[in-house]
N, C-alpha and C positions, 0 to 999 in steps of 0.2 A: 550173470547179469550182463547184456550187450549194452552198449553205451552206443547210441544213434547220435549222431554227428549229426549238425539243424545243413539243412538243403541249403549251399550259398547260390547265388545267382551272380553269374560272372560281371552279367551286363549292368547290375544293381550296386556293386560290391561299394560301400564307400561313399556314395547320395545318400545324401540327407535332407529330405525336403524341409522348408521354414518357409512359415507366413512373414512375408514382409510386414515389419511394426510400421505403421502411418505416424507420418512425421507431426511432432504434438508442438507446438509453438507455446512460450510460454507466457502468458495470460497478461495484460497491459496492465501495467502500473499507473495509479491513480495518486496525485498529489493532492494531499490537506493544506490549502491555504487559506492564510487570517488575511483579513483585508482591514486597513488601519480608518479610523471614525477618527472624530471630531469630540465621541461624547464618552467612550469606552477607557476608565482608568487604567493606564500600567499597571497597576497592582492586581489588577481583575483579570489581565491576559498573563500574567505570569501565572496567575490561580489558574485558568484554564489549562494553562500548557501543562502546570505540573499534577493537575487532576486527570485529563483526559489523554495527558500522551507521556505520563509518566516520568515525565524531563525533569531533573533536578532546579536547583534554584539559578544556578548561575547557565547554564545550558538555557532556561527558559526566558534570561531574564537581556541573555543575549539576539535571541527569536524574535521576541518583543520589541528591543529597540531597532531591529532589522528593518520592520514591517513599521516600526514610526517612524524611520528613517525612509526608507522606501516606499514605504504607502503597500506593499503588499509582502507576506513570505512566506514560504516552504515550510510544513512543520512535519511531513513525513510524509515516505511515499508507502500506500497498501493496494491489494486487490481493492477492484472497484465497491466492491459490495462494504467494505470495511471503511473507506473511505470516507465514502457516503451519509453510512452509519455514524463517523465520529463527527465530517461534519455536522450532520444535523443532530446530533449529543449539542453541541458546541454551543451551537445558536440558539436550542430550546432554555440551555442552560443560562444563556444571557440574555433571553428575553423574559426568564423568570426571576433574572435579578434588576434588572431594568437599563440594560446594556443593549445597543443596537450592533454587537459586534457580527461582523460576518463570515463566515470561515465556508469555503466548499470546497470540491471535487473537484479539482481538476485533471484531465490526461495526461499523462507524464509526457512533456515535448511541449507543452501547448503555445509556449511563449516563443518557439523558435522557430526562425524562417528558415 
């Protein structure tokens, strides 16, 4: 039984052709902010924070006096699509309690010059 040696090609030996991968940037971050009322109880945005973003008591209860202090705050940044979605979770869920709280999307940067 002869054993056939595969035919090298001098001029190939060693190339290895590759598709260059196209450069994937990674997707914008979207921030969930409460925006602070006049009419919307503390105890109602601690209830949001720890129903809809899973935050403990004392985590949400520090969010909360953020955004009464501040008039607005950060409660987490997601792809946009998730975002969106929790804002508006947020605010159906406080317009069916009788809450006018506000919570949206924002673009991750959006406050900075």
């Amino acid at each position: 039984m002869a054993t056939e040696r595969p035919k090298q090609n001098p001029e190939h030996e060693g190339d290895l052709a590759l598709d260059e991968r196209p450069k994937v940037e990674r997707p914008r971050r979207y921030l969930v902010v409460l925006h602070n009322d006049d009419y919307t109880t503390m105890e109602f945005v601690v209830h949001v924070l720890m129903k809809f973003f899973h935050l403990g008591e004392t985590e949400a209860t520090r969010i909360m006096l953020h955004v009464h202090h501040r008039g607005y705050g950060v409660v987490g940044a997601y792809p946009r699509d998730v975002a969106e979605t929790k804002a508006a979770q947020v605010m159906g869920y406080a317009k069916e309690h009788g809450h006018p709280l506000k919570c949206t999307a924002e673009p991750e940067g959006f406050g900075e010059q």
